[in-house]
mmCIF file as Biopython writes it, N, C-alpha, C and O atoms, coordinates in Angstrom:
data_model
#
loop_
_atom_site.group_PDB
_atom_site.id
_atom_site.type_symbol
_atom_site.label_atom_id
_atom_site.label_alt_id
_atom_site.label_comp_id
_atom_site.label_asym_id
_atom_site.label_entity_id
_atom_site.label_seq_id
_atom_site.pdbx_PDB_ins_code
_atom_site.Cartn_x
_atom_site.Cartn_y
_atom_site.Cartn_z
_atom_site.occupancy
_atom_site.B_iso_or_equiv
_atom_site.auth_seq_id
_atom_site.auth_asym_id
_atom_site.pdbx_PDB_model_num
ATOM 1   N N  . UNK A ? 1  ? 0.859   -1.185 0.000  1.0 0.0 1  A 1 
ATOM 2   C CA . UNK A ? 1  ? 0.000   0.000  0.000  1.0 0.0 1  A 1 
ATOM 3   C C  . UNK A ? 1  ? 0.896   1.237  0.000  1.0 0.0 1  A 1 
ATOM 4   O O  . UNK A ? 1  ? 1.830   1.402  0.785  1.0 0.0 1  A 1 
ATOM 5   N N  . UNK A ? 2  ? 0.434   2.289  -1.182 1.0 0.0 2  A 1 
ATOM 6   C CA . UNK A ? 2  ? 1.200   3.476  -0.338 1.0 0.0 2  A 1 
ATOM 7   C C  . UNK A ? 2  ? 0.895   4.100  -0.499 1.0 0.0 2  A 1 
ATOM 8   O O  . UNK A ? 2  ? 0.670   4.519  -1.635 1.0 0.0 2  A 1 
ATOM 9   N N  . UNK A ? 3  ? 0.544   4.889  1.021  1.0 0.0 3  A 1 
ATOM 10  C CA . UNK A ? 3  ? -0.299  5.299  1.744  1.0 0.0 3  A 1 
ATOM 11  C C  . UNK A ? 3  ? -1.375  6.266  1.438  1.0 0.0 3  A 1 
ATOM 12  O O  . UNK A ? 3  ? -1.500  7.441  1.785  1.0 0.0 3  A 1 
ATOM 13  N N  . UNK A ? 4  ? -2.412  5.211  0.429  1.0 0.0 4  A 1 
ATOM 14  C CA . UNK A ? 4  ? -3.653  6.076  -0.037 1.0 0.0 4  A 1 
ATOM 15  C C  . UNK A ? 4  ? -4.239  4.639  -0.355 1.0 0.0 4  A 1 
ATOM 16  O O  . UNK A ? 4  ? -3.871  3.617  -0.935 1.0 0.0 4  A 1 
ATOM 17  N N  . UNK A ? 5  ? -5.440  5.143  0.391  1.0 0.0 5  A 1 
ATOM 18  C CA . UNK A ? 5  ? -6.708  3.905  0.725  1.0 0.0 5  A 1 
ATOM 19  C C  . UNK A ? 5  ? -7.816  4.654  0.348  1.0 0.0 5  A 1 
ATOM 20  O O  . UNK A ? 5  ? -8.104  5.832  0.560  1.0 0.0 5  A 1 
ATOM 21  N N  . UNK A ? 6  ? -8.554  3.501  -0.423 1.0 0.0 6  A 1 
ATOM 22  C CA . UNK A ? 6  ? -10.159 3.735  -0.794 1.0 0.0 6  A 1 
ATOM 23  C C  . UNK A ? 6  ? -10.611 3.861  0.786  1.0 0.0 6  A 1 
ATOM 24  O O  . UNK A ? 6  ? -9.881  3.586  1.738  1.0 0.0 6  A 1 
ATOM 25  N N  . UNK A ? 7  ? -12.041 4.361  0.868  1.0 0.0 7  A 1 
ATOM 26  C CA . UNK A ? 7  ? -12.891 3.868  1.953  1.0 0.0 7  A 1 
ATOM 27  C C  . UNK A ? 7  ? -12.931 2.831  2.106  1.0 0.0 7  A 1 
ATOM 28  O O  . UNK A ? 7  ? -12.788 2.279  3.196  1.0 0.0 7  A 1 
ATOM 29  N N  . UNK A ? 8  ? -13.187 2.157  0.784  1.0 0.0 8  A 1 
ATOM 30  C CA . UNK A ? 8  ? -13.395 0.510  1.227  1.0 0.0 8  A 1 
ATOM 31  C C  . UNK A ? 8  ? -12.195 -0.335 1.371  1.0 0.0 8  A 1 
ATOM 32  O O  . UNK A ? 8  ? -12.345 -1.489 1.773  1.0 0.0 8  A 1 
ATOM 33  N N  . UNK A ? 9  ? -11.236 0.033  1.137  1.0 0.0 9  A 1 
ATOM 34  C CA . UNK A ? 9  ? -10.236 -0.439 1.569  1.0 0.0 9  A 1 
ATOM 35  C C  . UNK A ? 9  ? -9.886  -0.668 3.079  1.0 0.0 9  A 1 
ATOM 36  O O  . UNK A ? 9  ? -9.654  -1.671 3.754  1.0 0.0 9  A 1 
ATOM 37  N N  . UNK A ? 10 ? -9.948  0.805  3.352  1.0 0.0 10 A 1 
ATOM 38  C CA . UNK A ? 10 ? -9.745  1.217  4.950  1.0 0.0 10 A 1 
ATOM 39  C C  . UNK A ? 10 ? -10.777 0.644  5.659  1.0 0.0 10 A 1 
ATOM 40  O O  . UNK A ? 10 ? -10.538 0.176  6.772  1.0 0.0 10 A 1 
ATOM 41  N N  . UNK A ? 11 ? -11.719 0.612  5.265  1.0 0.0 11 A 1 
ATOM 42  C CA . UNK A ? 11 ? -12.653 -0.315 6.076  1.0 0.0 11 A 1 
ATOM 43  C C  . UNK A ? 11 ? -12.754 -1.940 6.291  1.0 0.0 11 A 1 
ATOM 44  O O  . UNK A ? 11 ? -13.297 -2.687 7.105  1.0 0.0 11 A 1 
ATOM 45  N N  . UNK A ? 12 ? -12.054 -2.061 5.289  1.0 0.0 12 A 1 
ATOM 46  C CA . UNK A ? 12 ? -11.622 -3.893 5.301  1.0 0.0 12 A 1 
ATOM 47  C C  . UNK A ? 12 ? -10.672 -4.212 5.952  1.0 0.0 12 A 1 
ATOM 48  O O  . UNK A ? 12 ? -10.573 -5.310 6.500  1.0 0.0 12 A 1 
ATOM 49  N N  . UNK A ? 13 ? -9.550  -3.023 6.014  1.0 0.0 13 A 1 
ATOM 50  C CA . UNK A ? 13 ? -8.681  -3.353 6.749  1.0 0.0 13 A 1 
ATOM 51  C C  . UNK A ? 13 ? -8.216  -2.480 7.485  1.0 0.0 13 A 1 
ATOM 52  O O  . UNK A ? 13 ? -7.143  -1.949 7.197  1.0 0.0 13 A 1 
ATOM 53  N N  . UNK A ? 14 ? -8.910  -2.137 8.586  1.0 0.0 14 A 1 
ATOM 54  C CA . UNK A ? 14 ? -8.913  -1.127 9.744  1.0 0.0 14 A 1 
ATOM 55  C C  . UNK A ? 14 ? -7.385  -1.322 10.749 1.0 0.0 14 A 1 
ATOM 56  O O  . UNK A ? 14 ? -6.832  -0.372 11.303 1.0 0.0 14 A 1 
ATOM 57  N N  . UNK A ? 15 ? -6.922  -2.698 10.809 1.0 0.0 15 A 1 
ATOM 58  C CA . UNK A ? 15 ? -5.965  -3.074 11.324 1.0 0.0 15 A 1 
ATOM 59  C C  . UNK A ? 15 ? -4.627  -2.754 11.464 1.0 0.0 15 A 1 
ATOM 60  O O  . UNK A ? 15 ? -3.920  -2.311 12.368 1.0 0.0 15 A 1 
ATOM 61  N N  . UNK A ? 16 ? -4.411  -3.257 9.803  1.0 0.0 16 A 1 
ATOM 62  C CA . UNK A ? 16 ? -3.509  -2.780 8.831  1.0 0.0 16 A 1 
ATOM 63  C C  . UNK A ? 16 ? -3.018  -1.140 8.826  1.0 0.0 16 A 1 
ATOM 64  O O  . UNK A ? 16 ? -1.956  -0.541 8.996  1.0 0.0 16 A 1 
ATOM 65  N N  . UNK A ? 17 ? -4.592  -0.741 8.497  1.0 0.0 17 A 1 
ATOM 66  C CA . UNK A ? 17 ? -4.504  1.110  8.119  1.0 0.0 17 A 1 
ATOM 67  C C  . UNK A ? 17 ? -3.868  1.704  9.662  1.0 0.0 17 A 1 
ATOM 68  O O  . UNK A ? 17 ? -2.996  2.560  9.812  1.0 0.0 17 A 1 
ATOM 69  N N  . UNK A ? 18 ? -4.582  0.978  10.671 1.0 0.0 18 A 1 
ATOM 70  C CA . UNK A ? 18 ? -3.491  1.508  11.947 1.0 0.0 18 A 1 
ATOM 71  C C  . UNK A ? 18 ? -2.261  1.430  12.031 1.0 0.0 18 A 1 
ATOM 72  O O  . UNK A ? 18 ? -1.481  2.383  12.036 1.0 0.0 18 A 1 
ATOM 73  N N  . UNK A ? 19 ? -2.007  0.340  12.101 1.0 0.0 19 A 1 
ATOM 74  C CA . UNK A ? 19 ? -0.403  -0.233 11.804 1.0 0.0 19 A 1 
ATOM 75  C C  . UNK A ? 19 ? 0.638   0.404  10.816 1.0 0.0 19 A 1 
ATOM 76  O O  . UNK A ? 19 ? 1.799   0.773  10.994 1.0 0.0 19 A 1 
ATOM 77  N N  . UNK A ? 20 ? 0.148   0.405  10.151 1.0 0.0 20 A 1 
ATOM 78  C CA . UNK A ? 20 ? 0.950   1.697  8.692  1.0 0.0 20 A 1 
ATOM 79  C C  . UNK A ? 20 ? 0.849   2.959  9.560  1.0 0.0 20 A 1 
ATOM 80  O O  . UNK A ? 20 ? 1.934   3.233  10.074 1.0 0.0 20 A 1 
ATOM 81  N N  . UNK A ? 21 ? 0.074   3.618  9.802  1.0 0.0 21 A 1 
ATOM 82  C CA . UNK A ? 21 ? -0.157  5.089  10.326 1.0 0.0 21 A 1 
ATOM 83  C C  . UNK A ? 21 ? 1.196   5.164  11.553 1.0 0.0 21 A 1 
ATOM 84  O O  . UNK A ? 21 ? 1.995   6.063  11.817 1.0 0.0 21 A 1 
ATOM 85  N N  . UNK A ? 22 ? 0.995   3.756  12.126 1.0 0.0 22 A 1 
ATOM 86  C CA . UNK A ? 22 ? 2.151   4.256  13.540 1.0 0.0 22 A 1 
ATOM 87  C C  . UNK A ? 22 ? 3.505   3.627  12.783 1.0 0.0 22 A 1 
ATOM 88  O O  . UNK A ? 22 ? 4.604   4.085  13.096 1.0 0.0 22 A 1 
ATOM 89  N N  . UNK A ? 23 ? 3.447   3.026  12.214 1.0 0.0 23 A 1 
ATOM 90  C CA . UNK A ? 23 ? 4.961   2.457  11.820 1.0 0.0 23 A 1 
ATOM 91  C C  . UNK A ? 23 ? 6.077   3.081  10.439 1.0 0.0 23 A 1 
ATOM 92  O O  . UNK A ? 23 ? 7.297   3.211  10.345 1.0 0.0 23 A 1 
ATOM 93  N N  . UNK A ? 24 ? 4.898   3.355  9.506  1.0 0.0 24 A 1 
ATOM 94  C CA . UNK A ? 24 ? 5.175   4.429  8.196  1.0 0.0 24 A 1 
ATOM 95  C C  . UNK A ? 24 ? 5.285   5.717  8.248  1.0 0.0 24 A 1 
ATOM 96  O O  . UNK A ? 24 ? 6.236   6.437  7.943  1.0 0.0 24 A 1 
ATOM 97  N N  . UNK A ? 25 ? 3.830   6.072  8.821  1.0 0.0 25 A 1 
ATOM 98  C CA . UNK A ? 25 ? 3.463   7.672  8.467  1.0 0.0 25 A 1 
ATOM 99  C C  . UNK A ? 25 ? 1.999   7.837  8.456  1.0 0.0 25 A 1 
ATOM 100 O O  . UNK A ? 25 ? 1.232   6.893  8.648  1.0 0.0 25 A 1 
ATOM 101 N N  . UNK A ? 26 ? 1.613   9.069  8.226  1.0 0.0 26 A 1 
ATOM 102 C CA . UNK A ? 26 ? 0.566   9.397  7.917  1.0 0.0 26 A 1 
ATOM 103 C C  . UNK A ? 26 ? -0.374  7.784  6.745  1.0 0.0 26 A 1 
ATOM 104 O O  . UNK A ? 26 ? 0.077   6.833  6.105  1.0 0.0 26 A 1 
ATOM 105 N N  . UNK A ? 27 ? -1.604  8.247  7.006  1.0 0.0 27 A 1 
ATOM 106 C CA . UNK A ? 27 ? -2.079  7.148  5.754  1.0 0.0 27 A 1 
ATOM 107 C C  . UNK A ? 27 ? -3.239  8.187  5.082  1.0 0.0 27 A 1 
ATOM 108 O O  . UNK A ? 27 ? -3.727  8.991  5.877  1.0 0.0 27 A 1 
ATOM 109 N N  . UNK A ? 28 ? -3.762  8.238  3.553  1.0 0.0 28 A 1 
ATOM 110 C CA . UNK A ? 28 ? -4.266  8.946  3.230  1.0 0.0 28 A 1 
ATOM 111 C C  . UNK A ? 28 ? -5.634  8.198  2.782  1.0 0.0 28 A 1 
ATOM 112 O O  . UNK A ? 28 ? -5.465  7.227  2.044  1.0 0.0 28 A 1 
ATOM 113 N N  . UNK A ? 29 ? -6.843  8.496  3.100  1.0 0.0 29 A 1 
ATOM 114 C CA . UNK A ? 29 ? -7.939  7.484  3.306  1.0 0.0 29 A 1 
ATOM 115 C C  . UNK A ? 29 ? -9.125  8.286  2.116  1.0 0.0 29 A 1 
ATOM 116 O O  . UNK A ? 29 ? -10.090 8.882  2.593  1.0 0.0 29 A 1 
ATOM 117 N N  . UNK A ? 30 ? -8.984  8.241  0.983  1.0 0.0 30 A 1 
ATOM 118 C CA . UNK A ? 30 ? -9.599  9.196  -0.147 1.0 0.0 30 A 1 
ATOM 119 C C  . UNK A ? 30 ? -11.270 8.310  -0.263 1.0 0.0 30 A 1 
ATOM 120 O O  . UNK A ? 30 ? -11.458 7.103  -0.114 1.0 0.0 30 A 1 
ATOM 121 N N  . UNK A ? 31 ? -12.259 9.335  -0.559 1.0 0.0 31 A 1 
ATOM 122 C CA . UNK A ? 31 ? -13.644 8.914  -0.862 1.0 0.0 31 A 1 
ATOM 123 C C  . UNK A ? 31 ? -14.339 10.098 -1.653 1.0 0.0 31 A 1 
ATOM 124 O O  . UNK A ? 31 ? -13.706 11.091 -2.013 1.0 0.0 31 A 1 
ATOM 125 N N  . UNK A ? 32 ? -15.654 9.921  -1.890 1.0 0.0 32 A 1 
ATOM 126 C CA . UNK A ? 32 ? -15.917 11.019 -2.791 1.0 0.0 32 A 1 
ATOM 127 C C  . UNK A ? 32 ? -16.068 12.164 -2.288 1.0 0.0 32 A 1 
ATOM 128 O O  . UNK A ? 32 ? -16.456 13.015 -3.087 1.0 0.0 32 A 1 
ATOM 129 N N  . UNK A ? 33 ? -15.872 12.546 -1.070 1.0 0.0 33 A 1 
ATOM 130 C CA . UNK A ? 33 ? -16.168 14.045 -0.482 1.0 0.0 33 A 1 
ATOM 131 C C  . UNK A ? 33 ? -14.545 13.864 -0.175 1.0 0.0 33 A 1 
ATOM 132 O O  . UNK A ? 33 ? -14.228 13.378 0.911  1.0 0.0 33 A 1 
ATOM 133 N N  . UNK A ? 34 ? -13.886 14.111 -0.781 1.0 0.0 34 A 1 
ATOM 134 C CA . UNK A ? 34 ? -12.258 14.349 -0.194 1.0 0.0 34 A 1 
ATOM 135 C C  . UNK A ? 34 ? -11.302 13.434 -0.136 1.0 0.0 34 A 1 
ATOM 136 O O  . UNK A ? 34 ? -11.481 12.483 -0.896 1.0 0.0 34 A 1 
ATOM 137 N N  . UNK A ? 35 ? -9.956  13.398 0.782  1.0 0.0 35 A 1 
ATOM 138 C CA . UNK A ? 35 ? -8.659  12.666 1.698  1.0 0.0 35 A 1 
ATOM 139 C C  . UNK A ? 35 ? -8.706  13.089 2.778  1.0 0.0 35 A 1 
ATOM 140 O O  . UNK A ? 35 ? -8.339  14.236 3.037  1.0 0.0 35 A 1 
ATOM 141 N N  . UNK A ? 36 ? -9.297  12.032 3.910  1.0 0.0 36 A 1 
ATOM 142 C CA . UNK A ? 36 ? -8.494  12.049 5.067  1.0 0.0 36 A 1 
ATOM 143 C C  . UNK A ? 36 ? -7.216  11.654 4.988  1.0 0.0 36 A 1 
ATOM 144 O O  . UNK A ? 36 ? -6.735  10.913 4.131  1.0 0.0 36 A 1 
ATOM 145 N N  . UNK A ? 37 ? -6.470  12.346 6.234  1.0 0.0 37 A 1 
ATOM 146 C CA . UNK A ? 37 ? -5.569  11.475 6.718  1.0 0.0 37 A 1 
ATOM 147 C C  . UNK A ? 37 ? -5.373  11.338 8.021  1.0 0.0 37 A 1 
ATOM 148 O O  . UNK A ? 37 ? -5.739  12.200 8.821  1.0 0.0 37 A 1 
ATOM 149 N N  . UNK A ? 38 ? -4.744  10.184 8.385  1.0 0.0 38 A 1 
ATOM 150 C CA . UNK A ? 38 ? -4.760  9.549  9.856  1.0 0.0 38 A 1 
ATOM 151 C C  . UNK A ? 38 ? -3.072  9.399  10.069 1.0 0.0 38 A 1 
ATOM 152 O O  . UNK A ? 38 ? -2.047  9.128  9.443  1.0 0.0 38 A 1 
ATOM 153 N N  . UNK A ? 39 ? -3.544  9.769  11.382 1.0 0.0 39 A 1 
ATOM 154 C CA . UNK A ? 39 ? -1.464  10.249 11.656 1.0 0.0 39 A 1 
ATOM 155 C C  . UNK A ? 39 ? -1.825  9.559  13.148 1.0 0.0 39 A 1 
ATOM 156 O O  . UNK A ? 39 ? -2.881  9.387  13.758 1.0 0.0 39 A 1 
ATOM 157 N N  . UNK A ? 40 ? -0.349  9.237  13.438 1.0 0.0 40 A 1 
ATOM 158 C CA . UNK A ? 40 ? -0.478  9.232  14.835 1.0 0.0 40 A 1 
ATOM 159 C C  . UNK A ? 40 ? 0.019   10.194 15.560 1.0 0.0 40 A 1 
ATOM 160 O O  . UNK A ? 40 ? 0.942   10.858 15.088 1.0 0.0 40 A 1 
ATOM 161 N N  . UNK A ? 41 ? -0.504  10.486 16.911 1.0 0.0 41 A 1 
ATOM 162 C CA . UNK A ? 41 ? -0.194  11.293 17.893 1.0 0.0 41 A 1 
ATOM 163 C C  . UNK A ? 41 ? 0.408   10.653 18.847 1.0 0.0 41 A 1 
ATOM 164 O O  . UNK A ? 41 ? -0.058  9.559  19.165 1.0 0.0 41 A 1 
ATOM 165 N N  . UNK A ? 42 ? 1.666   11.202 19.588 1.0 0.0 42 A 1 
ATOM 166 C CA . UNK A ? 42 ? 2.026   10.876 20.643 1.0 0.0 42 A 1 
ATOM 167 C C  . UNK A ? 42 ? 0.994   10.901 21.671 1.0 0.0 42 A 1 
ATOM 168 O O  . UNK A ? 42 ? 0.307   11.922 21.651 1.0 0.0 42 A 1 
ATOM 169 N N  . UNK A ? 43 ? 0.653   9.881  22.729 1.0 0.0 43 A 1 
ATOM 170 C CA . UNK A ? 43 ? 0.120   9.986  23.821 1.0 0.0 43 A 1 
ATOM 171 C C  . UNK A ? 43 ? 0.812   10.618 25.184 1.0 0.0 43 A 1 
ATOM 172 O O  . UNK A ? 43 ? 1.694   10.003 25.783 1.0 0.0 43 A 1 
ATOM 173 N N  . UNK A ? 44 ? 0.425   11.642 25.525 1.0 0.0 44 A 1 
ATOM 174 C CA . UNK A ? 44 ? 1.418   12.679 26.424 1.0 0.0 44 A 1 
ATOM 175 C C  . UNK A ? 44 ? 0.534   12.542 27.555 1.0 0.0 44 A 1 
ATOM 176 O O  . UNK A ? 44 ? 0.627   13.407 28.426 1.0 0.0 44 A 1 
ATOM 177 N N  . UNK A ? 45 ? -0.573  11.322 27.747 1.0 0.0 45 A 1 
ATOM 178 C CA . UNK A ? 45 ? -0.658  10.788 29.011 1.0 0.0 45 A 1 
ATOM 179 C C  . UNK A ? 45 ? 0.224   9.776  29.979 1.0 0.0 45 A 1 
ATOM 180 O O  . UNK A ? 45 ? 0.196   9.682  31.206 1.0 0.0 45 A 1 
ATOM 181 N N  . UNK A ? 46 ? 0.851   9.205  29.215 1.0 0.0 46 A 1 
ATOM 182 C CA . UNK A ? 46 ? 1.785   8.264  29.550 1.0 0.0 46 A 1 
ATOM 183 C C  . UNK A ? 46 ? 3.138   9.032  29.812 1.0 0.0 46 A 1 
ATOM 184 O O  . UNK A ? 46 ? 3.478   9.923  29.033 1.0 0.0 46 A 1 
ATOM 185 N N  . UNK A ? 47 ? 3.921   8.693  30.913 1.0 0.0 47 A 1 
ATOM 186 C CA . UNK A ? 47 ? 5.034   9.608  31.811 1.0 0.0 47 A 1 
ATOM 187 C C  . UNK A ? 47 ? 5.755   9.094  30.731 1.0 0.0 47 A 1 
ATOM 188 O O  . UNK A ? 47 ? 5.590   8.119  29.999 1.0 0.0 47 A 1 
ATOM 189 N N  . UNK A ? 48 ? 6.897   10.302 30.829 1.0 0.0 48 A 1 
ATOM 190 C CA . UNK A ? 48 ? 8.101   9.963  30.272 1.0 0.0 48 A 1 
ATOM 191 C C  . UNK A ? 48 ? 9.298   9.563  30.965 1.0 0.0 48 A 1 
ATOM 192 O O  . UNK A ? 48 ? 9.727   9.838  32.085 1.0 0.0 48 A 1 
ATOM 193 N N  . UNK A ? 49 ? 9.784   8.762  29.914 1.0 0.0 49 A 1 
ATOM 194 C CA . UNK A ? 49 ? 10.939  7.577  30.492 1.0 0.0 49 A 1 
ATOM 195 C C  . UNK A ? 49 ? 11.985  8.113  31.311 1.0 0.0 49 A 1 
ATOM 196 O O  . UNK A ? 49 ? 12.463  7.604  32.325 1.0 0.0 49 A 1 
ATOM 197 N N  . UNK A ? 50 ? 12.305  9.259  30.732 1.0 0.0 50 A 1 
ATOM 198 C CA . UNK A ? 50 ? 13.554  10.242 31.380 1.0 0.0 50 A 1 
ATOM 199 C C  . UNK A ? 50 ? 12.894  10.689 33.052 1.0 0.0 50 A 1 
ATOM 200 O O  . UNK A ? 50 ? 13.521  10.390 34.068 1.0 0.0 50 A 1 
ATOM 201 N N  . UNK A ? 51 ? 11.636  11.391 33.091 1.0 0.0 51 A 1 
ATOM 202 C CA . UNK A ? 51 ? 10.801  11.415 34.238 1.0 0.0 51 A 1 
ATOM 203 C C  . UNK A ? 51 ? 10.640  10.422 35.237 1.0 0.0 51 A 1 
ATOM 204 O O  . UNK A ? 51 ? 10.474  10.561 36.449 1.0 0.0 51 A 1 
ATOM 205 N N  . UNK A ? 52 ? 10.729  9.197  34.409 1.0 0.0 52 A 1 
ATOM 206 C CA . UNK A ? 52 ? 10.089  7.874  35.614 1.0 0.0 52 A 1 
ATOM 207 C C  . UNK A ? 52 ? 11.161  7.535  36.158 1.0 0.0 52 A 1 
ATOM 208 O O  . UNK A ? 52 ? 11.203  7.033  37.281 1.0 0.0 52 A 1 
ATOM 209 N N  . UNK A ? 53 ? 12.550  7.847  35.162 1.0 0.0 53 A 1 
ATOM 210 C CA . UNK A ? 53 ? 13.857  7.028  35.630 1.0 0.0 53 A 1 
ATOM 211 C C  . UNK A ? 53 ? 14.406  7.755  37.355 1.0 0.0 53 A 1 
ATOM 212 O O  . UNK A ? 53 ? 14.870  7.319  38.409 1.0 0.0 53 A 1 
ATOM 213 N N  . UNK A ? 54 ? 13.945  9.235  36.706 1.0 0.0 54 A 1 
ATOM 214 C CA . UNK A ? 54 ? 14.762  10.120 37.905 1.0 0.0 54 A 1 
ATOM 215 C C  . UNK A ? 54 ? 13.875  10.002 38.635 1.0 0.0 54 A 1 
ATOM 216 O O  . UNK A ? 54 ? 14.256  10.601 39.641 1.0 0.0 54 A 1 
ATOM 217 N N  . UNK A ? 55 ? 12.406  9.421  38.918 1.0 0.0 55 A 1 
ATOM 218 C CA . UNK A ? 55 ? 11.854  9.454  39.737 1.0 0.0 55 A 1 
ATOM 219 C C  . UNK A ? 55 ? 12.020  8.405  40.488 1.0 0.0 55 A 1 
ATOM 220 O O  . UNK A ? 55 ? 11.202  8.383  41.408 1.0 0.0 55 A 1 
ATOM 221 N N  . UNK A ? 56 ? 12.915  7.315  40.475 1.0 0.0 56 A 1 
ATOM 222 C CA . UNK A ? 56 ? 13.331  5.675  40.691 1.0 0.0 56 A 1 
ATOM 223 C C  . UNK A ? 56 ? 14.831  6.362  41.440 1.0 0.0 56 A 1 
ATOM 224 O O  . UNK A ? 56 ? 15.411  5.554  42.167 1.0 0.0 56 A 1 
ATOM 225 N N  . UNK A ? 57 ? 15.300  7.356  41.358 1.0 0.0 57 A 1 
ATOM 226 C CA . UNK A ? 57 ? 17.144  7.385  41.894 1.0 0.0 57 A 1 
ATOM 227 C C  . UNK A ? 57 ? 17.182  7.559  42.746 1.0 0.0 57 A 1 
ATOM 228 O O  . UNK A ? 57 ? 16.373  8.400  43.139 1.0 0.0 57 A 1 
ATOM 229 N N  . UNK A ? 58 ? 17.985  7.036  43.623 1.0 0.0 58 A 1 
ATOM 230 C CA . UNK A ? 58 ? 18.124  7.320  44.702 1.0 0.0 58 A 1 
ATOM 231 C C  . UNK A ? 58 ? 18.393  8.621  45.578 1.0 0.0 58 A 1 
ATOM 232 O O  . UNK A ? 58 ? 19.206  9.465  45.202 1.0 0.0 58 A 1 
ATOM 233 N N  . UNK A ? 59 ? 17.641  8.752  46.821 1.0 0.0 59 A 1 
ATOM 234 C CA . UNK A ? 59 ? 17.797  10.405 46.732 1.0 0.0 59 A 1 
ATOM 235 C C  . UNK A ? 59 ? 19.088  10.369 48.271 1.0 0.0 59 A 1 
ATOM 236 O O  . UNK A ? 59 ? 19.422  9.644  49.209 1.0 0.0 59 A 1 
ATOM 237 N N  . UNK A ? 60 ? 19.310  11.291 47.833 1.0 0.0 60 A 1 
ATOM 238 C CA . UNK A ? 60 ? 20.418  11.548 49.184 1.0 0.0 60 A 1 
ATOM 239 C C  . UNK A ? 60 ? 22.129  11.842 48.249 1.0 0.0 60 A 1 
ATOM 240 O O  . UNK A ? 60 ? 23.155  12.059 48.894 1.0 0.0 60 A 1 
#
């Protein structure tokens, strides 16, 4: 695939179209009113690694 999906494509394979989006890039999802596209976003609910580490050191 690269990276331009029918609707019906993307809808057959919803899985896939995720998987490309976080591992490739953007994916471009075209139908007759337009192109989406689906990107991923970092989740900036989840702590960061650098944060959790210094929060684990020993203090003193």
């Amino acid at each position: 695939m690269n990276g331009v999906w029918t609707s019906k494509e993307a809808e057959g394979n919803l899985t896939r179209l995720l998987e490309q989006a976080r591992t490739i890039g953007p994916q471009r999802i075209r139908d007759k009113t337009g192109i989406y596209v689906l990107k991923v976003e970092d989740d900036f609910s989840k702590a960061d690694a650098a944060e959790s580490m210094l929060k684990l050191r020993p203090k003193g």
